[in-house]
VEXKE-883889 format. One record per residue (C-alpha): x, y, z; residue in one letter. Coordinates in steps of 0.001 Angstrom, whole numbers, plus 500000, padded with zeros to 6 digits. Each point is the difference from the previous one (the first is absolute). Example, Ala and Ser with C-alpha at 12.3 -4.5 7.8 and 13.67 -1.06 7.14 Angstrom:
<nodes>
512300495500507800a501370503440499340s
</nodes>
This chain:
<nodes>
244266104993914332x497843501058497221x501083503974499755x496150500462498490x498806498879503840x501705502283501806x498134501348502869x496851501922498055x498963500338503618x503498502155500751x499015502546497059x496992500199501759x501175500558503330x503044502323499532x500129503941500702x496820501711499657x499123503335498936x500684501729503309x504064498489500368x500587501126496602x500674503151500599x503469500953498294x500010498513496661x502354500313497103x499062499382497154x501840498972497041x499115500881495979x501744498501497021x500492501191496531x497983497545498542x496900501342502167x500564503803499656x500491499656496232x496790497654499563x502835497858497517x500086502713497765x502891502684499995x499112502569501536x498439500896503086x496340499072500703x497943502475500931x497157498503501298x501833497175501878x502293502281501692x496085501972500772x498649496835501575x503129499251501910x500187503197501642x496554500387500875x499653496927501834x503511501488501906x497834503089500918x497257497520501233x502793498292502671x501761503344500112x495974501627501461x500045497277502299x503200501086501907x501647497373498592x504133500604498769x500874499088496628x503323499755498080x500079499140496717x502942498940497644x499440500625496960x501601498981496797x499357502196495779x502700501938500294x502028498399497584x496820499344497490x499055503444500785x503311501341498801x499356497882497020x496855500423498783x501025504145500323x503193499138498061x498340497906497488x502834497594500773x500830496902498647x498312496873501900x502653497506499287x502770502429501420x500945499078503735x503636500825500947x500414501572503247x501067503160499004x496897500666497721x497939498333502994x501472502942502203x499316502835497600x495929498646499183x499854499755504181x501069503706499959x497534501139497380x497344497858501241x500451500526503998x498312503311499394x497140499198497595x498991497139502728x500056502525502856x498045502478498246x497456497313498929x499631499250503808x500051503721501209x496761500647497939x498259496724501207x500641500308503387x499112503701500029x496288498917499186x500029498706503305x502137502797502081x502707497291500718x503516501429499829x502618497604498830x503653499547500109x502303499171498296x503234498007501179x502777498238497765x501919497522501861x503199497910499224x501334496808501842x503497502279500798x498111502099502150x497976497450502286x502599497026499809x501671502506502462x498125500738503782x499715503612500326x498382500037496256x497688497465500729x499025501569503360x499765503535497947x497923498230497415x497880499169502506x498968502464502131x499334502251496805x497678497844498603x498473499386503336x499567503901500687x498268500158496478x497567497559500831x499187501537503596x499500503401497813x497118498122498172x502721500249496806x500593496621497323x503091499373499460x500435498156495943x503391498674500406x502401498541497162x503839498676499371x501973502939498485x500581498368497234x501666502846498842x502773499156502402x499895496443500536x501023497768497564x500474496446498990x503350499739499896x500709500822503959x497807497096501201x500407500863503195x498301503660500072x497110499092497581x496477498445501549x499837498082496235x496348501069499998x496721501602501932x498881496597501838x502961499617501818x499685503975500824x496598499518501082x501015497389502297x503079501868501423x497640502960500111x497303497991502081x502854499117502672x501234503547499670x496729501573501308x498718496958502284x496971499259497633x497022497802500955x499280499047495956x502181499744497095x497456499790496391x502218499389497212x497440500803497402x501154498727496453x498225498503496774x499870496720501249x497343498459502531x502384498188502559x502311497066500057x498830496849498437x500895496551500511x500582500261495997x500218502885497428x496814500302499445x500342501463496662x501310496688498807x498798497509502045x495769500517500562x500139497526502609x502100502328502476x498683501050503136x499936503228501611x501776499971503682x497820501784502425x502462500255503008x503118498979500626x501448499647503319x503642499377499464x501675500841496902x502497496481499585x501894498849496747x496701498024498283x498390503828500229x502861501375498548x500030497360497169x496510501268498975x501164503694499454x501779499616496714x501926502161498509x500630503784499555x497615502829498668x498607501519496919x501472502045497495x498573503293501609x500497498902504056x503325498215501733x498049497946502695x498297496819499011x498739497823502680x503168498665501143x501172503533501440x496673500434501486x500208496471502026x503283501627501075x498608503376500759x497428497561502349x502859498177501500x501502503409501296x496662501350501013x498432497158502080x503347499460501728x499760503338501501x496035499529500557x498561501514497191x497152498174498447x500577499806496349x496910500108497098x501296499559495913x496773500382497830x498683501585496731x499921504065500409x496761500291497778x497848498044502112x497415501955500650x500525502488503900x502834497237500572x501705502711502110x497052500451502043x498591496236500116x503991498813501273x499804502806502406x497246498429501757x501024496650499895x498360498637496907x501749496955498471x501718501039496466x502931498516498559x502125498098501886x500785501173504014x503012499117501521x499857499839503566x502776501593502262x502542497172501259x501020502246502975x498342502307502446x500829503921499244x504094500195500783x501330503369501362x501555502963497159x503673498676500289x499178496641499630x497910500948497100x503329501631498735x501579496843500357x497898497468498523x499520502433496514x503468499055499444x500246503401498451x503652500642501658x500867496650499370x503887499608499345x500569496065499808x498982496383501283x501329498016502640x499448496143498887x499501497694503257x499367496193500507x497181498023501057x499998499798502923x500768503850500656x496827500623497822x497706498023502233x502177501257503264x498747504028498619x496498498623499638x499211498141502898x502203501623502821x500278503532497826x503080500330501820x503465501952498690x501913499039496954x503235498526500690x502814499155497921x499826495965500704x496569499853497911x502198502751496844x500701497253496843x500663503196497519x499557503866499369x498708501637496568x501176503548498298x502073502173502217x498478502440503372x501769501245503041x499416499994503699x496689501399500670x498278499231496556x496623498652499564x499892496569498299x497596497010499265x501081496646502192x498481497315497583x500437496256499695x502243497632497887x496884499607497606x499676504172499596x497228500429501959x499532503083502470x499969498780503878x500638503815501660x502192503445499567x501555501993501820x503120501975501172x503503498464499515x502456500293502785x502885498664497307x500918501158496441x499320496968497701x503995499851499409x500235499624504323x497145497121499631x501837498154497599x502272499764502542x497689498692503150x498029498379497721x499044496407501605x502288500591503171x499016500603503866x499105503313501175x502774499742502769x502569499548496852x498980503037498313x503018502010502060x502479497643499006x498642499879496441x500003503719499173x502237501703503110x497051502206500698x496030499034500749x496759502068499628x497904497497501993x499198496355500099x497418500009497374x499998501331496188x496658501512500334x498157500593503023x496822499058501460x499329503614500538x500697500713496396x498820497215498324x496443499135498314x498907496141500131x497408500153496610x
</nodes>
């Protein structure tokens, strides 16, 4: 199907003004810095006014917002080219500051108090921080209060994978399922997703909506970001992916269109819309599909795959061909299919070393197998999300 075709009339039709109510709202370095060094002024001005525009109209905003690092930089009078972690971590802490203060004194024109609030994947991937994370951004927003969110990059860092978001679209996303949000904008220097790069091919196509995000739409997003930002458009297709499976609609567009804030908020067509694959999924499910606690994959067959889709019955150890990286009883981890692909997550009853045990056998031969039994099925129905 010709991605340029696909269903103007569902851009058209999706959320209007008065469903988007709880939007967050995503700004990249690229934008804030106007593709210059240092911060931009009179972007960041235009950005936050139309905020106080949605913020007048009752609406609640979160915004995640990248500069700190070029922030830190441009005060340093750093070197461009240098980008090791640890000099990273000290321009974040120089800059975190500068971009806060720039904020304060923009906002303050419009009698908005802001917040701020530095997360790290170590503190949601486990419940209670993800439920705490939560209801304090929640109680912000019911105290008329915007909350400008960012990794702590301070903290987090490249080399453990596993407690770093890798950049502000996927923390957008996880921030959108965090808080329940009707709209993710992932506002950026680019227009949408093509069916080309349009800056080398002029015969690309802009994508108006997009209904299901499959592998052809992930072909189109390229590769990784500028020099100043971490997120080209392939970690905002995945930023979509998360959203829309949790119900979020999804817009990626150019920040310095003019009132794009305000024209999305209504229901305008700009950029490219993805459309939410799945109606709105309650908090701990929302927890679940993030994949934020995450500790390792469970690798089924065929026929187990299509059993979880059609039936969306219980895992059980029959459909099990292999298990990936190491997690105990009780983890979190992604079931996927012999080609990689997610099919669901959820809570393990077995420890990956117990599951390369049962792996392929009868439930009913699980006590004779291991001398003990948790159940009859590796992950159950109850604790288990079909995506």
């Amino acid at each position: 199907m010709d991605k340029t075709k696909r269903s103007t009339t569902k851009a058209t039709s999706a959320k209007k003004s008065s469903q988007y109510h709880r939007l967050v709202i995503k700004l990249g370095t690229n934008l804030l810095t106007g593709g210059t060094g240092r911060l931009d002024i009179p972007t960041m001005t235009s950005l936050v006014g139309q905020v106080a525009q949605l913020h007048e109209q009752g609406r609640e905003i979160v915004l995640v917002s990248s500069g700190a690092i070029a922030a830190g930089r441009d005060k340093l009078a750093a070197d461009s080219n240098r980008k090791d972690i640890p000099f990273r971590q000290i321009l974040a802490a120089v800059g975190q500051g500068r971009l806060m203060h720039a904020y304060e004194q923009l906002f303050d024109r419009h009698d908005i108090v802001i917040a701020q609030a530095l997360l790290t994947k170590r503190e949601l991937s486990h419940r209670a921080g993800y439920l705490n994370a939560r209801n304090t951004i929640l109680s912000l927003l019911s105290l008329g209060v915007v909350p400008i969110i960012n990794e702590n990059d301070v903290l987090a860092t490249d080399e453990i994978k596993e407690e770093k978001f890798g950049d502000n679209d996927n923390l957008s996303a996880m921030v959108a399922n965090l808080v329940d949000a009707d709209l993710l904008i992932l506002l950026s220097d680019v227009h949408g997703l093509y069916t080309a790069d349009p800056r080398k091919d002029k015969a690309a196509k802009l994508i108006p909506a997009v209904e299901k995000i499959d592998a052809e739409i992930e072909s189109m997003a390229g590769g990784a970001g500028t020099s100043r930002g971490t997120g080209g458009m392939a970690t905002k297709i995945e930023a979509a992916k998360l959203a829309t499976r949790s119900g979020i609609a999804v817009v990626i567009t150019e920040g310095s269109v003019p009132n794009v804030i305000t024209r999305l908020a209504e229901g305008e067509s700009v950029g490219t819309l993805f459309l939410p694959t799945a109606s709105k999924v309650e908090s701990r499910q929302r927890w679940m599909i993030s994949r934020l606690a995450s500790r390792g994959k469970v690798v089924i067959d065929d026929g187990a795959a299509a059993a979880l889709k059609k039936r969306k019955g219980s895992l059980l150890p029959a459909g099990i061909k292999d298990t990936e990286r190491e997690f105990r009883r009780g983890d979190m981890v992604d079931v996927v299919d012999q080609q990689g692909c997610r099919v669901a997550c959820g809570m393990s009853n077995y420890s990956a070393t117990e599951i390369q045990t049962i792996k392929g056998a009868q439930s009913k031969d699980i006590m004779s197998l291991l001398g003990y039994e948790y159940g009859a099925e590796v992950v159950h129905r109850n604790n288990l999300v079909v995506l």
